[in-house]
Gaussian input, Z-matrix of N, CA and C with variables (Angstrom, degrees):
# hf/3-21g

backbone

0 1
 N
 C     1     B1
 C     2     B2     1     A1
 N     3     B3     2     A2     1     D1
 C     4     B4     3     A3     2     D2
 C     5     B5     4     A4     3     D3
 N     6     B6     5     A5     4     D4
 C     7     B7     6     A6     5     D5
 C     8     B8     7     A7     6     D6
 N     9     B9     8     A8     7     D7
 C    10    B10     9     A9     8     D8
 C    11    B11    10    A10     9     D9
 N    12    B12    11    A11    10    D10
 C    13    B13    12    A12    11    D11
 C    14    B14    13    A13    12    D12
 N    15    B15    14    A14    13    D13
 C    16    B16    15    A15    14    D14
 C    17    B17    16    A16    15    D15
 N    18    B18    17    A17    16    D16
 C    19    B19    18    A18    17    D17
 C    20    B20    19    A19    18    D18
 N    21    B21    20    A20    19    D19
 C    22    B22    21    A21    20    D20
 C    23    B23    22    A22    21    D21
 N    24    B24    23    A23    22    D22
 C    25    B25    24    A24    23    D23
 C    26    B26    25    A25    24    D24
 N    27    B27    26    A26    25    D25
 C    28    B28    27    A27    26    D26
 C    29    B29    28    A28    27    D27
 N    30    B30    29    A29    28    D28
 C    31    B31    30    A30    29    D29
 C    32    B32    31    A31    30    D30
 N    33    B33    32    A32    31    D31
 C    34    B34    33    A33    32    D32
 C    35    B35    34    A34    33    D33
 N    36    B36    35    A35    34    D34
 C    37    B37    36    A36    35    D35
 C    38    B38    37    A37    36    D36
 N    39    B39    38    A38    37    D37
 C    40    B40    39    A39    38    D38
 C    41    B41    40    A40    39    D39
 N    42    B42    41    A41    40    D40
 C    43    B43    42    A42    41    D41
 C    44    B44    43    A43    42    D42
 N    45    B45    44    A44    43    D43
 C    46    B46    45    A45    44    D44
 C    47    B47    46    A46    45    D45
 N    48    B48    47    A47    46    D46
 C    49    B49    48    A48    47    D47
 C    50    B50    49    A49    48    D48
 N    51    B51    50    A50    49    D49
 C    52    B52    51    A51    50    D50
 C    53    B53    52    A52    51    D51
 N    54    B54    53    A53    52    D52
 C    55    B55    54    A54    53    D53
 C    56    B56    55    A55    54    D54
 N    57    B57    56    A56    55    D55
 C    58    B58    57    A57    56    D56
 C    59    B59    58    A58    57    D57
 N    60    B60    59    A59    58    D58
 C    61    B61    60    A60    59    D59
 C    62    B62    61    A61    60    D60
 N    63    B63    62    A62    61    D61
 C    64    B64    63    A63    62    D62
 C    65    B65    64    A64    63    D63
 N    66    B66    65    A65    64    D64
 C    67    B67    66    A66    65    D65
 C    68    B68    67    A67    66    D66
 N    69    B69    68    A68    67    D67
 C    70    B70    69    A69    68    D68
 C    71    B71    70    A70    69    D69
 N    72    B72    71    A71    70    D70
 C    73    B73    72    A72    71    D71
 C    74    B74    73    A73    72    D72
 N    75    B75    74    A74    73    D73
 C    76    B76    75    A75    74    D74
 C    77    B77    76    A76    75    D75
 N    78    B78    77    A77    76    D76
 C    79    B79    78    A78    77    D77
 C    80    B80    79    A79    78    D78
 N    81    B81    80    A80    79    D79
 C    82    B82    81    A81    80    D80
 C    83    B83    82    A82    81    D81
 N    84    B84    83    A83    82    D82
 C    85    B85    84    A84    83    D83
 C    86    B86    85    A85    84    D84
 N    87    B87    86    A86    85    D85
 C    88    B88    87    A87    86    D86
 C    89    B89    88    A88    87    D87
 N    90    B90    89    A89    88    D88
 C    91    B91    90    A90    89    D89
 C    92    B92    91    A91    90    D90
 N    93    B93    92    A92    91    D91
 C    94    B94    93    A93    92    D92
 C    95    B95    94    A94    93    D93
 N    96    B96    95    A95    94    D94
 C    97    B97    96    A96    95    D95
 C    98    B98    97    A97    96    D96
 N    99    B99    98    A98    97    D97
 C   100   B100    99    A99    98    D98
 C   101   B101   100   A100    99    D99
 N   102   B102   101   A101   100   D100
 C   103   B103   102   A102   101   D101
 C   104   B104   103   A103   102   D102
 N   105   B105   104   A104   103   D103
 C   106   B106   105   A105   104   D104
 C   107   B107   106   A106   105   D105
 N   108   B108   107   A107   106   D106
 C   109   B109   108   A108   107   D107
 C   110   B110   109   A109   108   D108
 N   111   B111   110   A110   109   D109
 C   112   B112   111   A111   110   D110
 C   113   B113   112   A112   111   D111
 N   114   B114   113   A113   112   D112
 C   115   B115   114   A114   113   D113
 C   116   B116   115   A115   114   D114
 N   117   B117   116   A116   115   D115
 C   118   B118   117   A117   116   D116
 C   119   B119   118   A118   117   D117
 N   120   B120   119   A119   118   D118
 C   121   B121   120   A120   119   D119
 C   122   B122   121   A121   120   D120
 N   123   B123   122   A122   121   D121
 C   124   B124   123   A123   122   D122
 C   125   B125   124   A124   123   D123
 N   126   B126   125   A125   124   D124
 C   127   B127   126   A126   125   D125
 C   128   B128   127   A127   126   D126
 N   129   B129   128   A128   127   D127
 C   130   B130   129   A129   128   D128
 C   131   B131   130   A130   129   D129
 N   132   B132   131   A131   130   D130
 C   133   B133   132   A132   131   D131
 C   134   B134   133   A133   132   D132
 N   135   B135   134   A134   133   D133
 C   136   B136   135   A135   134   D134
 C   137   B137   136   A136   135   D135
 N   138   B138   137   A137   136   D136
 C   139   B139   138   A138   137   D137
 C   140   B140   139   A139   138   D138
 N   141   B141   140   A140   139   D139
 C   142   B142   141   A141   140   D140
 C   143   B143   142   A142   141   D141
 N   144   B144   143   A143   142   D142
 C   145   B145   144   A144   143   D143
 C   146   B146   145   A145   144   D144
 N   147   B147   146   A146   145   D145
 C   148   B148   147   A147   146   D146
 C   149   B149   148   A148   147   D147
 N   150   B150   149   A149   148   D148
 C   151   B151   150   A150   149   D149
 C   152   B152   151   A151   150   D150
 N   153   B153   152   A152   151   D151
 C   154   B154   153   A153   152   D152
 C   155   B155   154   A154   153   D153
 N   156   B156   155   A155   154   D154
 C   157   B157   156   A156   155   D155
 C   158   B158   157   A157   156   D156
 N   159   B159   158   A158   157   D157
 C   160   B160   159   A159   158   D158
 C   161   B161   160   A160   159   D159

   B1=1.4456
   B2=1.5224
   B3=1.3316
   B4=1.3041
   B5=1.0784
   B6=1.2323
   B7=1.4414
   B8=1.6727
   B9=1.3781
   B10=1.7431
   B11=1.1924
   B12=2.4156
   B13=0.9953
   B14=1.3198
   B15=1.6726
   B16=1.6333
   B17=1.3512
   B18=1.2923
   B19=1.5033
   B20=1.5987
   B21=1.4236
   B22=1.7253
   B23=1.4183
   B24=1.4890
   B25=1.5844
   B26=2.4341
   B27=1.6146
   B28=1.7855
   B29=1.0873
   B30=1.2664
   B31=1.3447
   B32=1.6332
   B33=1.0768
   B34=1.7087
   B35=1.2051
   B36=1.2570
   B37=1.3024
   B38=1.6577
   B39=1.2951
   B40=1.0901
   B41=1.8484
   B42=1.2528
   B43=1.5964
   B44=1.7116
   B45=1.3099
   B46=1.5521
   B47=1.5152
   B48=1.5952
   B49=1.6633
   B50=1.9491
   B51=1.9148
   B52=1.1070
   B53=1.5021
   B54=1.1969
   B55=2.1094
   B56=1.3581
   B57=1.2511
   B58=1.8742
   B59=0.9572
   B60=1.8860
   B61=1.4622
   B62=1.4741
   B63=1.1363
   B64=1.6139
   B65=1.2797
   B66=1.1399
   B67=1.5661
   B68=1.7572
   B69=1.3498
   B70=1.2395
   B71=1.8504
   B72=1.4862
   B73=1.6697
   B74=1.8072
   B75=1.0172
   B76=1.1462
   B77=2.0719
   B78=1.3113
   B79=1.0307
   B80=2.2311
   B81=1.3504
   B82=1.3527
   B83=1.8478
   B84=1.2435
   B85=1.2286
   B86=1.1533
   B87=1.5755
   B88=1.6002
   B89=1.1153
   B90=1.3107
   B91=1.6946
   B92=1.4615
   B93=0.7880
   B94=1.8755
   B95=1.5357
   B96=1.0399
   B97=1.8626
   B98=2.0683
   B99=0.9326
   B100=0.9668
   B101=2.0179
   B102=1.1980
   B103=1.5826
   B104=1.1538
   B105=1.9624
   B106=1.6599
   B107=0.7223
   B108=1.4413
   B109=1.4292
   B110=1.9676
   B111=1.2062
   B112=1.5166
   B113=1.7293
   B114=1.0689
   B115=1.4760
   B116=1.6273
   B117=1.5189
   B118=1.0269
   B119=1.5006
   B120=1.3982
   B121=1.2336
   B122=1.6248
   B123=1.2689
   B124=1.4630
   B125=2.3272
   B126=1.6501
   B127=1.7148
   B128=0.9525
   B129=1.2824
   B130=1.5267
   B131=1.6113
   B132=1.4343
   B133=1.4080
   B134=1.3956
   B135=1.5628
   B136=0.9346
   B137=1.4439
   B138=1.3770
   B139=1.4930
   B140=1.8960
   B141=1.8405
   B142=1.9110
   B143=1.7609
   B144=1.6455
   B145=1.5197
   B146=1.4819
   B147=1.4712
   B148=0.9974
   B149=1.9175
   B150=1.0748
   B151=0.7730
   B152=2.0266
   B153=0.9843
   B154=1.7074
   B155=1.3614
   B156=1.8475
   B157=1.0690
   B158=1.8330
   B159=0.7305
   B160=1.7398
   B161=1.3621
   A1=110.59
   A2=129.39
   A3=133.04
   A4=109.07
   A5=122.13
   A6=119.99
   A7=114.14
   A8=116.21
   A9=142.38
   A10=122.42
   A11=92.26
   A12=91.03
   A13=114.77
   A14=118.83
   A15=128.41
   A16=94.56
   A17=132.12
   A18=140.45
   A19=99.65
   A20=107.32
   A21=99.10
   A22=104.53
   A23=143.59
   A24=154.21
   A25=86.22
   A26=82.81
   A27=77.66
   A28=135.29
   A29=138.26
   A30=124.78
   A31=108.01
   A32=129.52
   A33=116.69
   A34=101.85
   A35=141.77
   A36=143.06
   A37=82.94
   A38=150.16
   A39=130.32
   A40=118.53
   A41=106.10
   A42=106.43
   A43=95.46
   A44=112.49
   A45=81.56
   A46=132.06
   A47=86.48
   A48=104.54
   A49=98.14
   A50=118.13
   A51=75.24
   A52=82.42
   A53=101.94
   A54=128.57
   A55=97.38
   A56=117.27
   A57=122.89
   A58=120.70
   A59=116.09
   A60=102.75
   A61=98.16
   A62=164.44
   A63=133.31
   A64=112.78
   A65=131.09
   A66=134.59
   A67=93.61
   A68=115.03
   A69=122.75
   A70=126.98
   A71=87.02
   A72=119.68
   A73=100.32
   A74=115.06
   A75=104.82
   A76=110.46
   A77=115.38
   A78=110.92
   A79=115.36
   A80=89.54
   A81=92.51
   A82=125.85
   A83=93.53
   A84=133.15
   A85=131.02
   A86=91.49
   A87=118.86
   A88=130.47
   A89=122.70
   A90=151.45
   A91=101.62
   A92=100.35
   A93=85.79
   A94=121.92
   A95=92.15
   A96=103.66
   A97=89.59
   A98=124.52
   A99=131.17
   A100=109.52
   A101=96.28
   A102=127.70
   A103=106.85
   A104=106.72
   A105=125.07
   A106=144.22
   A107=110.91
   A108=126.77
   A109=85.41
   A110=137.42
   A111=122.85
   A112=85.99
   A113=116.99
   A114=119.24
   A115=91.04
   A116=140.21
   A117=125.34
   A118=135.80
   A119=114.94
   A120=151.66
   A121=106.22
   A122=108.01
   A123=118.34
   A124=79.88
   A125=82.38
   A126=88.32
   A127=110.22
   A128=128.71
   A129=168.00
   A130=105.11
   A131=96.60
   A132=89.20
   A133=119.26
   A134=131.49
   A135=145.20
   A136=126.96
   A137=95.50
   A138=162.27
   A139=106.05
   A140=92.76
   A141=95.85
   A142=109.79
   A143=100.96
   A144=111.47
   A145=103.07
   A146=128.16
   A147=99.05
   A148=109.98
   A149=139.83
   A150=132.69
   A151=130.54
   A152=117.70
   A153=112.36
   A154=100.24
   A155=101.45
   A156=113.85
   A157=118.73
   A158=114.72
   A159=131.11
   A160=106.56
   D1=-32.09
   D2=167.89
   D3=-56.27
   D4=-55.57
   D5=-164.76
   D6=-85.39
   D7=25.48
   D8=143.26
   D9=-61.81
   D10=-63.39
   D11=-166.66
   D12=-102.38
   D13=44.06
   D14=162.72
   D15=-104.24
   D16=-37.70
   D17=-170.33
   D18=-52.38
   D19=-64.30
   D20=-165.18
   D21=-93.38
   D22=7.47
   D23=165.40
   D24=-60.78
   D25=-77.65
   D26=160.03
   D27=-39.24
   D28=-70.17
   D29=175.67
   D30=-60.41
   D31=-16.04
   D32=169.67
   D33=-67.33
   D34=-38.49
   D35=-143.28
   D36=-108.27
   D37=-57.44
   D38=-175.39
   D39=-64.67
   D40=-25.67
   D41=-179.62
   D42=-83.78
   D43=-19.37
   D44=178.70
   D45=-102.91
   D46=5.17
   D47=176.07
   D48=-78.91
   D49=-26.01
   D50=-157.74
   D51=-123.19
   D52=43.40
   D53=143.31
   D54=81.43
   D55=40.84
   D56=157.74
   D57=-86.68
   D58=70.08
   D59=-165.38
   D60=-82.45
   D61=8.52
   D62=152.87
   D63=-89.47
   D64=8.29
   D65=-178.85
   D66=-105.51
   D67=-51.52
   D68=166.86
   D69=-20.48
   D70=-61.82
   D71=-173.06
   D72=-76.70
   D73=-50.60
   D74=-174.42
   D75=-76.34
   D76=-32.71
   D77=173.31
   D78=-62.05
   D79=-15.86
   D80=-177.95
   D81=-91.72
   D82=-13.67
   D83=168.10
   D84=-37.83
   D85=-76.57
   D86=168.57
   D87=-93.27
   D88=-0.44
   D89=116.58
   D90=-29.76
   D91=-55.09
   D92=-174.92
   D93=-96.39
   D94=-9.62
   D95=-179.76
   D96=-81.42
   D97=-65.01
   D98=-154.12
   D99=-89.52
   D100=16.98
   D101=174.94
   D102=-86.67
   D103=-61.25
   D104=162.92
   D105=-67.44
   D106=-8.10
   D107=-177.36
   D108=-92.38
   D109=-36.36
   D110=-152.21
   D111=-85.83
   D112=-45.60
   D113=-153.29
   D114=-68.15
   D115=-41.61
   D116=166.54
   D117=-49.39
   D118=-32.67
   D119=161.89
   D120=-41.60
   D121=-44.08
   D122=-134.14
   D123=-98.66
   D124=-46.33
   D125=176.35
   D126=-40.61
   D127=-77.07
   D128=159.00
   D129=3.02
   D130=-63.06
   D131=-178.18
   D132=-100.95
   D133=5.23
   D134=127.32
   D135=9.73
   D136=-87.00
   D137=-173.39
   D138=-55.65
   D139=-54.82
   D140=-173.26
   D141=-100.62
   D142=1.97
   D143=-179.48
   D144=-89.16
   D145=-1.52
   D146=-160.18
   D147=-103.79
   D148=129.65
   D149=-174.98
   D150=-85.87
   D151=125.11
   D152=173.45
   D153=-60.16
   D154=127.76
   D155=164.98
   D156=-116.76
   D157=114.72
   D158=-167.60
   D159=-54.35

């Protein structure tokens, strides 16, 4: 899932170098939606990996 949301962080950054700002915005978008979605993920399993140790 990270490596999505480096995929379209890039294409934001390439559409907006070559001045696509609504292709831009939306590529940046879902770059970040899917940024939050990993880092929750990342909590998540964090969180159920961890084991009690006695």
């Amino acid at each position: 899932m990270l490596r999505w949301t480096i995929t379209f962080i890039i294409l934001a950054l390439i559409a907006a170098l070559f001045g696509f700002g609504g292709i831009a915005a939306g590529a940046a978008g879902i770059a970040k939606i899917l940024f939050f979605i990993f880092v929750v993920l990342f909590i998540i399993s964090l969180i159920r990996g961890r084991k009690k140790i006695l």
